[in-house]
N, C-alpha and C positions, 0 to 999 in steps of 0.2 A: 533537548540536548542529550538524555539520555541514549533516545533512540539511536545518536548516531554511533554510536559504543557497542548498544546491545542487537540494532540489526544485524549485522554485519558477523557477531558472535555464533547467533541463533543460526542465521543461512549456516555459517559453514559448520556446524554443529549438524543440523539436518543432514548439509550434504554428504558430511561424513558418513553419517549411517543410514546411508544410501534413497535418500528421496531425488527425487530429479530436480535437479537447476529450474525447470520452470517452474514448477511447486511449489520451491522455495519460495520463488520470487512473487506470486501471486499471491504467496500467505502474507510473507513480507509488506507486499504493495496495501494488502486487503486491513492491514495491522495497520499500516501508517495511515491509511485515508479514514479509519476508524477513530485513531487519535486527532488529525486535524480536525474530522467531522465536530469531536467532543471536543475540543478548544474552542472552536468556531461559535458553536452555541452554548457555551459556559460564559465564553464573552461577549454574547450579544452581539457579530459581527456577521453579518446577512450578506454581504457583496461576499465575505470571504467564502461561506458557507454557498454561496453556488457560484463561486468560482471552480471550488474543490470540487461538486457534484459534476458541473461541465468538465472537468478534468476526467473523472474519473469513469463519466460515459465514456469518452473517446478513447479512454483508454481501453474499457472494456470492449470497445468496439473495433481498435486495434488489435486486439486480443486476438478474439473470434476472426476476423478477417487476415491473419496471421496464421491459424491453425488450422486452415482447409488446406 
């Protein structure tokens, strides 16, 4: 719950003092897959933890095939 308060703080803090919008957003993304990651197995929940993994290749892989 917190997250959804202190993302959003942190991005436009950054962008204020001049990091790029995608930067942002990859730190941001890289924070919260890190957080679910660390839910996922504090709870003992395996479907969720490579749901989040499967998300988080495509996403990287969106990424990269975005910035050619």
């Amino acid at each position: 719950m917190c997250g959804i308060i202190v993302f959003p703080v942190v991005g436009a803090a950054l962008c204020v003092h001049g990091m790029p919008v995608s930067d942002v957003l990859g730190l941001l993304t890289g924070c919260g897959v890190i957080g679910v990651v660390t839910t996922a197995v504090a709870g003992g929940g395996r479907a969720l933890l490579s749901a989040v993994a499967g998300a988080a290749v495509r996403a990287a892989a969106d990424s990269e095939h975005g910035a050619r």
